[in-house]
C-alpha positions in Angstrom: -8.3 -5.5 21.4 -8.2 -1.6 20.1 -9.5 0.2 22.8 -11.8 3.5 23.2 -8.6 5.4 23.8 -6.2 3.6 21.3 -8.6 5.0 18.7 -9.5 8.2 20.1 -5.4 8.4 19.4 -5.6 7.4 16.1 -8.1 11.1 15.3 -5.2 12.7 17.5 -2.3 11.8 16.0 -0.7 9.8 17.9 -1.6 6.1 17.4 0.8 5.0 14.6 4.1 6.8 15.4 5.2 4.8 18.5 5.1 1.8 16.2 7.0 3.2 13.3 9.6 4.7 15.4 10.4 1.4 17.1 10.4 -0.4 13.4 12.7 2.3 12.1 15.2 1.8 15.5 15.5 -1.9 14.7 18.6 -2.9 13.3 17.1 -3.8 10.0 19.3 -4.5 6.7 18.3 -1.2 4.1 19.0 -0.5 0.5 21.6 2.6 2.0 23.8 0.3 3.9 27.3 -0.4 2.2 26.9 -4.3 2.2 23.7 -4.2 0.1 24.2 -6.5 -3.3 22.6 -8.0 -5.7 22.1 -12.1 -4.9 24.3 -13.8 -7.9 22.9 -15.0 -10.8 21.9 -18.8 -11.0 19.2 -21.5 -10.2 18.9 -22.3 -6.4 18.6 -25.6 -4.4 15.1 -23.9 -3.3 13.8 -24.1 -6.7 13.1 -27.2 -5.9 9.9 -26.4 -3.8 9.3 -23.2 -5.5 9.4 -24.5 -9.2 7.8 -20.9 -10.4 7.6 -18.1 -8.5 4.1 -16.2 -9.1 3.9 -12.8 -8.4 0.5 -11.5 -7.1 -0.6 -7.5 -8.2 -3.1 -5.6 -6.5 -5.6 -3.9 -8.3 -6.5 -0.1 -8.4 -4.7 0.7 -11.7 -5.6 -0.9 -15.5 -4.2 -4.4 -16.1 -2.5 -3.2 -19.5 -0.1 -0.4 -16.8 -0.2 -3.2 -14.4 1.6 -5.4 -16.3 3.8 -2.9 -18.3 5.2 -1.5 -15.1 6.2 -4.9 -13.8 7.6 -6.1 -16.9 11.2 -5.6 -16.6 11.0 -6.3 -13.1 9.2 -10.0 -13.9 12.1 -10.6 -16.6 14.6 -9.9 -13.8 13.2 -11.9 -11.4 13.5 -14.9 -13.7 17.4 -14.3 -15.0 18.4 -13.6 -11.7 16.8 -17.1 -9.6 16.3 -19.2 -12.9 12.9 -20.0 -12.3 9.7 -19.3 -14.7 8.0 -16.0 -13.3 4.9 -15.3 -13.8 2.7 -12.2 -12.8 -1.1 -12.3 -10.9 -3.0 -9.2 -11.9 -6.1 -9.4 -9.7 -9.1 -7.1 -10.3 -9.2 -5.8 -6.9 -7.0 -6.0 -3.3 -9.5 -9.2 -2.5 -8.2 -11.1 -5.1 -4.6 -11.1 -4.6 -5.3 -11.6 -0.7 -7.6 -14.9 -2.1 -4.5 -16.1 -4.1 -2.6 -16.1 -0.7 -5.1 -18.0 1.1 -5.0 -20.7 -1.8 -1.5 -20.8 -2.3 -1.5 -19.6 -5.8 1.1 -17.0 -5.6 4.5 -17.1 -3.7 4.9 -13.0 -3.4 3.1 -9.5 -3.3 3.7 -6.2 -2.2 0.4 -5.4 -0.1 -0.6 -2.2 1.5 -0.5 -2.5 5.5 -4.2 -3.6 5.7 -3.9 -6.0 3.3 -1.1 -7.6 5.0 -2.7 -7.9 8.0 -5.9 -9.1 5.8 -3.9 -11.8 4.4 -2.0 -12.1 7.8 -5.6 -12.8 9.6 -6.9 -15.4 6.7 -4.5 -17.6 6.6 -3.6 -17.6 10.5 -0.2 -16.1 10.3 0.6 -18.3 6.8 2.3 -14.8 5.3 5.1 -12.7 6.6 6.4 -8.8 5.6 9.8 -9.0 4.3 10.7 -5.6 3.0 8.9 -1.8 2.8 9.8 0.8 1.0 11.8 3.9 2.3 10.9 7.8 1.8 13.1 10.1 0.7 13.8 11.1 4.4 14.4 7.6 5.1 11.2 6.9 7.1 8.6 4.0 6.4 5.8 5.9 6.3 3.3 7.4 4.1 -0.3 9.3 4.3 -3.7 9.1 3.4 -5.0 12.4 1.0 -8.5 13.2 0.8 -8.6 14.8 -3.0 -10.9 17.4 -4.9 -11.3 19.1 -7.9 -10.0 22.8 -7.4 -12.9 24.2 -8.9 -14.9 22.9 -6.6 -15.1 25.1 -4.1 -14.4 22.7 -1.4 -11.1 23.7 1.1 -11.3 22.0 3.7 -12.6 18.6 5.0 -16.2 20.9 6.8 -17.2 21.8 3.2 -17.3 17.8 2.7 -20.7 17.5 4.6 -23.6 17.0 2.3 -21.1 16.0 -0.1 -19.9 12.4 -1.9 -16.7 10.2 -1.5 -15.1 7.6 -2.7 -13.3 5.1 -1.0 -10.3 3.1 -3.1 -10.8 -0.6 -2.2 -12.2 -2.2 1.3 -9.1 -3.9 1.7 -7.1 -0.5 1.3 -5.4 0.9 4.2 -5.3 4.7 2.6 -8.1 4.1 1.0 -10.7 3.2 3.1 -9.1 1.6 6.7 -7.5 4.5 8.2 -9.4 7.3 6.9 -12.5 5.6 7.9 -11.0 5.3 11.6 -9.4 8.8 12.2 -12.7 10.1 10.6 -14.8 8.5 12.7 -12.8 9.6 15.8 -12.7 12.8 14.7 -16.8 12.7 15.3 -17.5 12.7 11.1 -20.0 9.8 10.8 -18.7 7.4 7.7 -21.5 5.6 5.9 -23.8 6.9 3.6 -26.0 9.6 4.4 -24.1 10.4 7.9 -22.1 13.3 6.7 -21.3 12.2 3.2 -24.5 12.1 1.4 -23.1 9.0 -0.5 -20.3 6.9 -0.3 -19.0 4.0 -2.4 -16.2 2.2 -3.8 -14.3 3.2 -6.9 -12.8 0.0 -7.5 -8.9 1.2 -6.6 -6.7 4.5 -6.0 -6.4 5.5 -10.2 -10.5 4.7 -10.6 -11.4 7.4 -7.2 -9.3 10.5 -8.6 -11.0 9.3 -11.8 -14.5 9.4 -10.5 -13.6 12.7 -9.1 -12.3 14.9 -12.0 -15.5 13.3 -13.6 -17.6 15.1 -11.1 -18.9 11.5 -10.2 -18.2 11.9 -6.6 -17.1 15.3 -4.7 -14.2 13.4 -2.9 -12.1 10.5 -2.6 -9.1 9.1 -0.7 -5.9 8.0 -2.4 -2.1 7.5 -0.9 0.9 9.8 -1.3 4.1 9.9 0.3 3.5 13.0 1.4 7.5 14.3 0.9 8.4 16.0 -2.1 6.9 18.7 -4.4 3.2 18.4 -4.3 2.5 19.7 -7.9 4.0 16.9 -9.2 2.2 13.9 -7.4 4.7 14.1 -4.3 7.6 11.9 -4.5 5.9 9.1 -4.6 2.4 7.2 -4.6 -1.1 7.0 -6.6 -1.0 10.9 -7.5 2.2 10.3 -8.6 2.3 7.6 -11.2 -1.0 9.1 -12.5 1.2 12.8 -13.3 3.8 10.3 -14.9 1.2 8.6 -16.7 -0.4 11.7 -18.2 -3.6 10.9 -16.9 -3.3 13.7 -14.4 -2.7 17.6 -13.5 -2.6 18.1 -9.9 -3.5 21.9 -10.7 -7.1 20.2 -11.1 -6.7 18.8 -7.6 -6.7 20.1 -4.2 -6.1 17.9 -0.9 -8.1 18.7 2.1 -7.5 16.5 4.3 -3.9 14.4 5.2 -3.8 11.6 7.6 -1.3 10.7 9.7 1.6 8.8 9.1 0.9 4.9 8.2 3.3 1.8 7.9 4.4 1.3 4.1 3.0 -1.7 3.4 5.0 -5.1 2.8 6.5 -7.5 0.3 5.0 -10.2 1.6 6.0 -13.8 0.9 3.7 -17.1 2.0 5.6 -18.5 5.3 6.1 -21.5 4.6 8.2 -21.4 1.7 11.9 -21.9 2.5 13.9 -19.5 4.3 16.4 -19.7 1.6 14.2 -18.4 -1.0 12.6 -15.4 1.3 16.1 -14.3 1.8 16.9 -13.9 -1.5 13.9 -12.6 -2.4 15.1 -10.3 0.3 18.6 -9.4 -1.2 17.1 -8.7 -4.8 14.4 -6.1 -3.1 17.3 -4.4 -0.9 19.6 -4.0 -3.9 17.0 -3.6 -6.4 17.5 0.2 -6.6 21.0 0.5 -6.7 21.3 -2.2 -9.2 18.1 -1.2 -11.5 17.0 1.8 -10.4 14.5 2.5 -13.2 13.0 -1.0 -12.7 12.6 -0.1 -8.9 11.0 3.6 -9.9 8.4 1.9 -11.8 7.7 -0.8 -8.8 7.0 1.9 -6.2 5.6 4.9 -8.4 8.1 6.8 -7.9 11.4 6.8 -5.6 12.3 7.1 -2.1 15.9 5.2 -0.3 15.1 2.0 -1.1 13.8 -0.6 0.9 14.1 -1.5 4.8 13.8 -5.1 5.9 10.8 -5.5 8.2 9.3 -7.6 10.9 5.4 -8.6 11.7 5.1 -6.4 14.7 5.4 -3.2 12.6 2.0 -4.2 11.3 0.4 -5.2 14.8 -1.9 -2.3 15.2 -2.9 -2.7 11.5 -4.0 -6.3 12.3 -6.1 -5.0 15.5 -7.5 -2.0 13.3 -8.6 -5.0 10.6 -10.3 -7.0 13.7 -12.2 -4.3 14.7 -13.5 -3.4 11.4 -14.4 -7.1 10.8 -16.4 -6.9 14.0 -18.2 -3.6 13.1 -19.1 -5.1 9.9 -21.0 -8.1 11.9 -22.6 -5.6 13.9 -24.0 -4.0 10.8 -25.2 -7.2 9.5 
């Protein structure tokens, strides 16, 4: 149960770090270490159980990108395990976490709420495999609250009276975490508590959309937050939009930068053989050695690589996602 003083932590700074720290000491396998290769090429004995391997892909950017970006990496996929690969673009975060619940997708990468979303509806039927590394080798990446620059607004006090968009409800950047720390930070979170309105863009691209179109004031998006900051940071939402030419972050200004959060997971479903989520392990571990433009495209950018992970990274997530669930009955 999250406690009075676990969250009071979380507004201090002080919540997540003891749980990334122990995840990063583990001796995990990592895209750096000098073993890392590429599974060889061939059908496996598992592809008898796992006949096709669908690919779930949250929402929060245009299917048309969606599918672009992952193109390469789907056609790899298949020539590598021999199998028919298919990708799931869902409309929102909901719909991919659905597709785990039914069993209509074998993978996903999922941000850390999500995991524990999916982790909490099917009663432990989905497990992390790898996260993404940062340039500085850390699993870790922030929530940004975002502005246009010419709106006056400098810091997160000039927010009152003002709107902002959350990303997705199942979004731990987007809405879980910043949601939290500003609650605990005494900045009340629903409509017409500090932010005259809030509401839900309908993903990460669509909130710094509806932000340089002056439809809200402010929204939250996800950022490595390593790396130059005119150019989108290293990697994340600001990121691929600069690549994309859909944004100039001269137009932006951040005001407001959480604390470090868990990378979210490639998840697989847990009961599929340990054969296969091992090699689905492998290819993600040497993906960006092997393909490194396919892997820059997955992850919006580029960090290390990946770092093979365990559930009990994700614990306090899961305990953050109960307590939001029972806040939302109390509202009800």
């Amino acid at each position: 149960m999250i406690t009075r003083r676990t969250l009071a932590g979380l507004a201090a700074g002080a919540l997540l770090t003891p749980g990334l720290a122990a995840a990063q000491q583990q001796a995990m396998r990592r895209t750096l270490d000098a073993s890392t290769a590429m599974p060889e090429a061939g059908r496996r004995p598992w592809a008898e159980q796992v006949p096709q391997l669908r690919v779930g892909l949250l929402g929060g950017e245009n299917e048309a990108d969606r599918l672009g970006r992952f193109g390469a990496y789907r056609e790899l996929l298949e020539r590598t395990f021999g199998v028919p690969t298919r990708l799931f673009p869902a409309s929102d975060y909901a719909g991919v976490l659905q597709a785990f619940s039914a069993g209509q997708i074998e993978v996903a990468s999922l941000g850390a709420s999500g995991y524990a979303g999916a982790w909490l509806d099917t009663n432990g039927g989905v497990e992390p495999l790898v996260v993404a590394e940062e340039n500085d080798g850390s699993i870790a990446y922030v929530a940004v609250m975002v502005v246009r620059a010419d709106s006056g607004i400098t810091n997160l006090e000039q927010m009152r009276g003002k709107s902002l968009a959350w990303a997705d409800p199942n979004s731990t950047s987007g809405y879980l975490i910043p949601r939290f720390a500003l609650r605990r930070a005494g900045i009340g979170v629903e409509s017409g508590q500090y932010f005259t309105r809030t509401g839900f863009a309908g993903g990460h691209e669509q909130g710094v959309v509806a932000v340089l179109q002056r439809q809200y004031d402010g929204a939250v998006t996800w950022a490595s937050g390593q790396g130059d900051a005119a150019q989108g940071y290293s990697r994340g939402n600001l990121r691929a939009m600069v690549e994309k030419g859909m944004l100039n972050m001269s137009d932006l200004r951040v005001i407001w930068t959480s604390d470090p959060i868990p990378n979210g997971p490639l998840t697989a479903r847990s009961a599929l053989p340990a054969a296969f989520k091992e090699d689905i392990k492998r290819f993600h571990l040497a993906l960006p050695k092997a393909h490194p433009d396919i892997y820059r495209q997955v992850e919006r950018g580029g960090g290390t690589g990946y770092r093979e992970v365990n559930h009990q990274t994700f614990d306090l997530i899961v305990e953050l996602r109960r307590e939001e669930a029972a806040a939302r009955r109390r509202r009800s």
